[in-house]
C-alpha positions in Angstrom: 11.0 -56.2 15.1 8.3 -54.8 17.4 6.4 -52.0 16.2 5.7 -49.2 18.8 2.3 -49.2 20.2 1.7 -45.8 20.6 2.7 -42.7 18.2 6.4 -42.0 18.2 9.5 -40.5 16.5 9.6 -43.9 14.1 5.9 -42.8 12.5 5.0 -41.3 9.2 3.8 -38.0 10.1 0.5 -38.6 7.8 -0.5 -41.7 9.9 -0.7 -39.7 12.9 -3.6 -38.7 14.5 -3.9 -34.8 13.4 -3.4 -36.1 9.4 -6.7 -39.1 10.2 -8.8 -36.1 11.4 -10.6 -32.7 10.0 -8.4 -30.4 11.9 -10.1 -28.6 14.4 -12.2 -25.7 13.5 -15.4 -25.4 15.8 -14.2 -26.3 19.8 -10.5 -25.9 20.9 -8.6 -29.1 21.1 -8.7 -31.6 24.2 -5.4 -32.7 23.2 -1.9 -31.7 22.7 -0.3 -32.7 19.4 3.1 -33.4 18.4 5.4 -30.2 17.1 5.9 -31.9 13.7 2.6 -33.0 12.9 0.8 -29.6 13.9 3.3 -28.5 11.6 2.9 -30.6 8.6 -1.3 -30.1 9.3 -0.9 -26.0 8.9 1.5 -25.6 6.4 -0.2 -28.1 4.1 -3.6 -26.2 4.5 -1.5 -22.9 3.8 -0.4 -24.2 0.4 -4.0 -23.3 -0.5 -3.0 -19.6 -0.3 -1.2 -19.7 -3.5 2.2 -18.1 -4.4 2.5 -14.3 -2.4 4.7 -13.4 -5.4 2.0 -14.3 -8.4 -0.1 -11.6 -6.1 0.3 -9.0 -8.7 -2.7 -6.5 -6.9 -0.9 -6.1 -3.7 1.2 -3.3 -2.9 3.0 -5.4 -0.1 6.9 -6.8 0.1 6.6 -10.5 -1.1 10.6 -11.2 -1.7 13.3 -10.5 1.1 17.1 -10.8 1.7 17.8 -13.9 4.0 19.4 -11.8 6.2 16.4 -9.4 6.3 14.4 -13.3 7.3 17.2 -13.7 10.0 16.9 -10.3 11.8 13.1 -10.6 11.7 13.3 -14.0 13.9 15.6 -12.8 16.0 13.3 -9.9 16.4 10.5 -12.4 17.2 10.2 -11.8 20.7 10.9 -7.8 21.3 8.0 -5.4 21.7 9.4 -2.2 20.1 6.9 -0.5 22.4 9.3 -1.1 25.5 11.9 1.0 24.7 13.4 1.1 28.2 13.8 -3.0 28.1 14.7 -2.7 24.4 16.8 1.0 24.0 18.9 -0.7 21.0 15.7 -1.6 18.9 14.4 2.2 20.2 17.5 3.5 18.8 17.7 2.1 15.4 14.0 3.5 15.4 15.2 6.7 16.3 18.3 6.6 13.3 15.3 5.4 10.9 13.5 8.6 11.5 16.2 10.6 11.0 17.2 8.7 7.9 13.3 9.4 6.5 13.3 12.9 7.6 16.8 14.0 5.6 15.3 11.9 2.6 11.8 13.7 2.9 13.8 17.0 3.2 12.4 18.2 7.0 13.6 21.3 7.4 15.1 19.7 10.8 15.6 16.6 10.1 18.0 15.6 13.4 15.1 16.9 15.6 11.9 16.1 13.4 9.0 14.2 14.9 7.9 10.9 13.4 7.1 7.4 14.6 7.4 3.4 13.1 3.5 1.8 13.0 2.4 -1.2 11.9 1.6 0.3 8.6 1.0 3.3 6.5 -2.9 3.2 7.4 -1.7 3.7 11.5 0.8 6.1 9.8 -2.4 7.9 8.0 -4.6 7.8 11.2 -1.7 9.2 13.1 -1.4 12.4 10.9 -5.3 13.2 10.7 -5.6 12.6 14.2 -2.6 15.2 14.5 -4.6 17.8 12.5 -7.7 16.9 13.7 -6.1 18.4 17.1 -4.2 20.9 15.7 -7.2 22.8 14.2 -9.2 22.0 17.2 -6.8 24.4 19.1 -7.1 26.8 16.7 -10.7 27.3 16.7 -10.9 26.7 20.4 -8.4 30.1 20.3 -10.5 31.9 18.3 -13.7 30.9 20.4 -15.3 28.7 17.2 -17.1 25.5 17.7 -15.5 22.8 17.3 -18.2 19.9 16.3 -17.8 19.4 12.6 -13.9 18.8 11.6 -13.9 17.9 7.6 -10.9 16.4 5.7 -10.7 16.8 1.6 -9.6 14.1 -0.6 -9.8 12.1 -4.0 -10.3 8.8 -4.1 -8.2 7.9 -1.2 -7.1 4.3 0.2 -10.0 2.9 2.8 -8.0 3.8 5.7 -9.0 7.5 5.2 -12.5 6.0 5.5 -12.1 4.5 8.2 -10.3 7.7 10.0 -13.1 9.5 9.3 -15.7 7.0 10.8 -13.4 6.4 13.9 -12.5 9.8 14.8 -15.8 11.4 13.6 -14.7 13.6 10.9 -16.9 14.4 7.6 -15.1 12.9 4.3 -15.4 15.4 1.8 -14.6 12.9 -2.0 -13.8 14.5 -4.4 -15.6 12.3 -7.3 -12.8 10.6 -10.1 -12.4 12.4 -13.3 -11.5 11.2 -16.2 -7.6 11.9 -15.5 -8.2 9.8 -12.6 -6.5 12.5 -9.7 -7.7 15.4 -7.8 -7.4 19.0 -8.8 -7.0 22.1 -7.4 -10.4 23.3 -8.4 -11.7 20.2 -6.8 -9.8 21.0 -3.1 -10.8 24.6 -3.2 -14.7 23.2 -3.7 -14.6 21.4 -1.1 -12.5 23.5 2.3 -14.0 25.8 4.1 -13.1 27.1 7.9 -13.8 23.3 9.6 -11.2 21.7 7.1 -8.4 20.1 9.1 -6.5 19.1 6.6 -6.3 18.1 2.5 -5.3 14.9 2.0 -2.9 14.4 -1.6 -2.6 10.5 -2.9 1.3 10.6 -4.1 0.5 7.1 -5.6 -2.8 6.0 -5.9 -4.4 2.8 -5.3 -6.9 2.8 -8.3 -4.3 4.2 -10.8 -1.1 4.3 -9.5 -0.5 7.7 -10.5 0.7 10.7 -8.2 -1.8 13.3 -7.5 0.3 17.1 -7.5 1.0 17.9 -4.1 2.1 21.4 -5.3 -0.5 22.6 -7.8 -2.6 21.8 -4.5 -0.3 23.6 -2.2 0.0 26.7 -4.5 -4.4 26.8 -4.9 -4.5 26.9 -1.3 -1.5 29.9 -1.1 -4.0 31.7 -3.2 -7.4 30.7 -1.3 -5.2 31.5 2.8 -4.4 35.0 0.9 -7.7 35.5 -0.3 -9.9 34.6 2.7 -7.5 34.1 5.4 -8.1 30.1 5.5 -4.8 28.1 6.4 -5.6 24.6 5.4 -2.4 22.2 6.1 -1.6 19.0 3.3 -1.3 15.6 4.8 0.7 13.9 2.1 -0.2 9.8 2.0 2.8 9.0 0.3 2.3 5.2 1.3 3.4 3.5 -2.4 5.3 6.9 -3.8 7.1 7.8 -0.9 10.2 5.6 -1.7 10.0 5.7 -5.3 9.9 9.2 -6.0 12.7 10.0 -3.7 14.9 7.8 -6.0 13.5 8.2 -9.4 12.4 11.3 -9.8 13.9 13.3 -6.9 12.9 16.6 -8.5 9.1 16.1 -7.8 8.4 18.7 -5.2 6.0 16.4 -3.1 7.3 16.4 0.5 8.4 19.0 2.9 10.0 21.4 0.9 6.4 22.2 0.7 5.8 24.2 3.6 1.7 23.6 3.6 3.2 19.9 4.0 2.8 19.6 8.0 3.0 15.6 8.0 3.1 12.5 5.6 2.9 8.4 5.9 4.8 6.0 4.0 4.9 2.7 3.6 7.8 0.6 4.7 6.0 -2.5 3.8 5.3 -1.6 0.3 8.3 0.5 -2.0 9.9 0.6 1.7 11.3 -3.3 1.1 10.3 -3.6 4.5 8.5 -7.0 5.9 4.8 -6.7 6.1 4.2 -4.5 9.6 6.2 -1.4 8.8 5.1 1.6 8.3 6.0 5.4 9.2 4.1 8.8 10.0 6.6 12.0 10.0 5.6 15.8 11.1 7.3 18.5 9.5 8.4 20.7 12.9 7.6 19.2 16.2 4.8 21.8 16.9 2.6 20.0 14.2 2.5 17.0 16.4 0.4 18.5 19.5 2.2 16.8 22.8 -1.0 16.0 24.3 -1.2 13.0 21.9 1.8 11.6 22.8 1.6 9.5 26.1 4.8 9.6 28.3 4.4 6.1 30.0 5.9 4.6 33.2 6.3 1.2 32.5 9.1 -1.6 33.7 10.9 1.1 35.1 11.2 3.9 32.6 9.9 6.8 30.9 8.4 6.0 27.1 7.2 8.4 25.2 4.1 6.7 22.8 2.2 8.0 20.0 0.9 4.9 18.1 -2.6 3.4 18.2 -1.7 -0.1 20.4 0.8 -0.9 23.1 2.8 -4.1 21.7 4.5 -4.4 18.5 7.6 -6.7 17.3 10.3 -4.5 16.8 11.5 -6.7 13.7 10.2 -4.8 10.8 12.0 -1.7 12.3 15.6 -3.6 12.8 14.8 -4.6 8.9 13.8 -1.1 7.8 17.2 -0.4 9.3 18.6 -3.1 7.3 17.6 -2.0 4.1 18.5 1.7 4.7 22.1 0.9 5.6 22.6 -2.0 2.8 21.1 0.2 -0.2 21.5 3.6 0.5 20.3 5.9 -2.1 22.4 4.2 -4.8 20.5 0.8 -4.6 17.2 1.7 -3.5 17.4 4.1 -7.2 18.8 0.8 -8.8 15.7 -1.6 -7.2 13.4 0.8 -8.4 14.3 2.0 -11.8 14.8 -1.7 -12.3 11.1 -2.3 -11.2 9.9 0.7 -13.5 11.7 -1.1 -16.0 9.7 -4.3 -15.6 6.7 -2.4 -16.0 7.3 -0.2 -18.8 7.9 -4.0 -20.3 4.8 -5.1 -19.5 3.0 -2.1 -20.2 4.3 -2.4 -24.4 3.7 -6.0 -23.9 0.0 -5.7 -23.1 -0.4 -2.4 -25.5 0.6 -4.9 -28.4 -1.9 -7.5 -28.1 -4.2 -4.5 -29.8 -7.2 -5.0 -26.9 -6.2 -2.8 -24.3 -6.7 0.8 -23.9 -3.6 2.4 -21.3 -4.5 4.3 -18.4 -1.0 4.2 -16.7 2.0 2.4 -18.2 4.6 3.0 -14.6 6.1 6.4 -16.0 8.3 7.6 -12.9 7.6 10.9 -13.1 3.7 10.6 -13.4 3.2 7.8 -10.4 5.0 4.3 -9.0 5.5 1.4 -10.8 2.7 0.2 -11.9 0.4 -0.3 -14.8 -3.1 0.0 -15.3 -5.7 -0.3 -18.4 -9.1 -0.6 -19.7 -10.6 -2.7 -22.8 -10.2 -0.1 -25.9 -13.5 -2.3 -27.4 -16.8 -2.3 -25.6 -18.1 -4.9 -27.2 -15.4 -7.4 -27.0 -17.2 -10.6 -25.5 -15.7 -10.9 -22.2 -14.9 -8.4 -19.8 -11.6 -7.8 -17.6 -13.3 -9.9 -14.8 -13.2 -12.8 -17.2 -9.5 -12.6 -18.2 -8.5 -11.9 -14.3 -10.4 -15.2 -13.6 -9.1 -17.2 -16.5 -5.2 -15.6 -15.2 -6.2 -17.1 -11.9 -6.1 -20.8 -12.9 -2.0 -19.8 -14.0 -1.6 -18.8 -10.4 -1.7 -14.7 -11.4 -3.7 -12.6 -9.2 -4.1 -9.4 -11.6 -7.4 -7.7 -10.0 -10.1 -6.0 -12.3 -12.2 -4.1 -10.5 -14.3 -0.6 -11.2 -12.9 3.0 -10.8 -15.3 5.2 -8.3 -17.6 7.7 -8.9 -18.0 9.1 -11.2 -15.9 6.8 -13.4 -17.9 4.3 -11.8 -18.6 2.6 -15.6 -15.0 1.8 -16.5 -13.5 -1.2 -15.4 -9.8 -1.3 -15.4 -7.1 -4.0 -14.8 -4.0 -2.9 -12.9 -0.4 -4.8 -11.9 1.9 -3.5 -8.9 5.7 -4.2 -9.9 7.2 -5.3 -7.0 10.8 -6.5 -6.0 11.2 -9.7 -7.3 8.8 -9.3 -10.4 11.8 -9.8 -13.0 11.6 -9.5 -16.9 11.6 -13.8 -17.4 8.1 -13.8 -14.9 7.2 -10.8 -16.9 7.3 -13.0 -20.1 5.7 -15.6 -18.4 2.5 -13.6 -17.7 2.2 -12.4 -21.1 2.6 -15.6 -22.0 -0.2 -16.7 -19.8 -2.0 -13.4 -20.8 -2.2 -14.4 -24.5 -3.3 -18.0 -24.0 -6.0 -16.3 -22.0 -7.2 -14.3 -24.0 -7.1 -16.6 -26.9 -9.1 -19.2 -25.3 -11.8 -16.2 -24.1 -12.2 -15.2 -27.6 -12.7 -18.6 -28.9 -15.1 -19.7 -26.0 -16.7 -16.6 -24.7 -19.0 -16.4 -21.4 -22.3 -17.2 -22.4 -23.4 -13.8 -21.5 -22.2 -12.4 -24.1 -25.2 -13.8 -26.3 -27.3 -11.5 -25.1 -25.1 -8.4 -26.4 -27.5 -5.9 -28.3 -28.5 -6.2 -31.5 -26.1 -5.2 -33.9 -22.9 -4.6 -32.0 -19.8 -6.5 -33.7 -16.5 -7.5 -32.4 -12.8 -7.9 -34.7 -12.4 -11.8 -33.2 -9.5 -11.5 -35.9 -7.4 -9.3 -33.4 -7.4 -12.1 -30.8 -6.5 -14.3 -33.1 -3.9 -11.9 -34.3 -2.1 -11.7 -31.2 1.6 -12.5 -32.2 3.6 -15.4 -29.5 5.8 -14.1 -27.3 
């Protein structure tokens, strides 16, 4: 038998010419290549990325339906944007919406103003650039200047950082306490006439827990009927938004606040959504000024357009609409509680190894599920950034990382529960948590010689630690 001279269907795809060479990297290729073994070269590099589901720091969807796989390819190729080319996709974003709206409690929820992004920082972005503009016509009314627009916050999510740089508005931080959320005192502190709008975390990224939207709302009643200041809430709902609704429905967060003008979810995170899907909602349509929304003529039609680019695939909206129709309230309550469940789990879990001091152990009514904690011993000889780096070789991304100012000096450990993150990969982890820390205690980093003089360290209560 003659062997083909040349690179065919009959080769092993590893003795082909992209699988003999580095892959390109520095000059784009002279050459095309093969389906298969471009292919094979790319998803064999990928397998360096680790498991998406052992990710236990991101907020993001990591497990979907195969159905919600299937409506994303056949999504693949429509830009949501063209709603005249695509009206069906435009509708179903229209029904989602609505859907949000009557879940967020709009007072109108059938003609409420909201938009899909590709995520709840767009979302975020959205609804300070809508206040930004709303208070600019206010003071432009009242003959004010209008050159230094503020916003007031906690420790907020980067996005609101961001915001501020890009649209040239003053962040006004409120610093971390040692309950971790803003207060009331804290917002009044801060707001003065040029305030466009308080931001409140329901869920935030350091902690997981819910900041309260209402003690907020109620201090700035008091401060508009003392001085006549009417400071609107922006809610960033981004991880709470579709928990809350479910689990703990009678936490007045949304807009059966009336100070609550507009909030962002994420449909990508506690939405179920695919990564790419997020949502900004106003209360009434006056609070989203109509000279920030573009009507377009394009391919023939009239599109109205208040997002931040001009293509988009409209998949993660057709799966949002997936998930809203198959669950309902009934399941999306049962795929959370079951969630809070898991972390309640591993929050006892970690409390009885005896080394960790609890922050937040994923109680429903204080924040999302999640949990988060801190060494209870100062003097143990490693530190959380040791144990997250020993998890790592197990395949467990659990981040440790400092809390900001001024809590600056604790370092915390925290793990998002996520869809998919069921009670036997619970076990698991805390299996891999306890080799962990057994093998830090026995071989400390070397750093640890240089501890001061005279501080001491129970190595018994690592050795202690009972199997799972």
């Amino acid at each position: 038998m003659t062997h083909p001279s040349s690179e065919s269907d009959l080769d092993d795809v590893f003795a082909t010419g992209p699988l003999l060479h580095r892959a390109p990297s520095l000059q784009f290729p002279a050459l095309e290549r093969e389906p298969p073994e471009v292919y094979q070269l790319i998803h064999d590099e990928l397998l360096l990325d680790g498991v998406a589901r052992m990710n236990l720091a991101t907020f993001c969807t990591t497990w979907n339906e195969p159905e919600v796989q299937q409506l994303m390819a056949e999504s693949l190729d429509k830009n949501i944007i063209d709603k005249d080319e695509y009206p069906q996709t435009a509708e179903l974003e229209a029904r989602c919406v609505r859907m949000l709206a009557d879940l967020f409690h709009c007072p109108a929820p059938t003609t409420t103003m909201g938009t899909s992004t590709t995520g709840s920082s767009e979302a975020a972005m959205l609804g300070g650039l809508a206040a930004k503009w709303r208070w600019k016509a206010r003071r432009q009314a009242e003959g004010a200047s209008t050159g230094s627009p503020n916003i007031v916050c906690g420790p907020v999510q980067v996005c609101w950082e961001k915001f501020a740089r890009y649209f040239d508005v003053e962040i006004r931080q409120a610093p971390m306490n040692a309950e971790n959320l803003l207060t009331p005192e804290q917002v009044l502190d801060a707001c003065d006439e040029n305030t466009i709008a308080v931001v409140v975390t329901f869920g935030q990224t350091f902690t997981g827990k819910f900041e309260d939207v209402a003690a907020i709302s109620s201090a700035l009643d008091d401060l508009q009927n003392r001085t006549g200041l009417d400071i609107p809430i922006h809610v960033d709902a981004a991880s709470g938004g579709f928990v809350a609704s479910f689990c703990a429905p009678d936490i007045v967060w949304d807009f059966r606040i009336p100070r609550v003008k507009s909030l962002n979810v994420s449909g990508h995170k506690t939405g179920l959504a695919p990564l790419g899907s997020g949502w900004a909602l106003w209360r009434e349509a006056s609070d989203l000024p109509k000279e920030l929304i573009f009507n377009v003529n394009y391919l023939g039609g009239q599109m109205p357009s208040f997002t931040l680019n001009f293509s988009r695939p409209g998949g993660q909206v057709v799966s949002s609409y997936y998930n809203f129709v198959r669950l309902g309230r009934e399941g999306y309550g049962r795929v959370q509680a079951a969630n809070y469940a898991v972390a309640k789990y591993l929050a006892q879990g970690l409390e009885d190894f005896g080394l960790f001091e609890m922050i937040f152990s994923g109680d429903p009514r204080k924040g999302i599920p999640a949990v988060t904690w801190k060494l209870a011993d100062p003097n143990t000889p490693f530190n959380l950034f040791d144990l997250a780096e020993e998890l790592k070789t197990r395949g467990w991304l659990v981040p440790a990382y400092t809390l900001p100012p001024n809590e600056q000096d604790v370092t915390v450990q925290r793990i998002i529960v996520r869809h998919g993150l069921s009670i036997d990969m619970a076990d698991l982890l805390l299996s891999d948590f306890r080799s962990a820390l057994k093998k830090l205690n026995s071989r400390p980093p070397s750093r640890s010689l240089l501890s001061d003089e005279g501080t001491s360290y129970n190595h018994d209560a690592v050795a202690a630690i009972p199997s799972l």
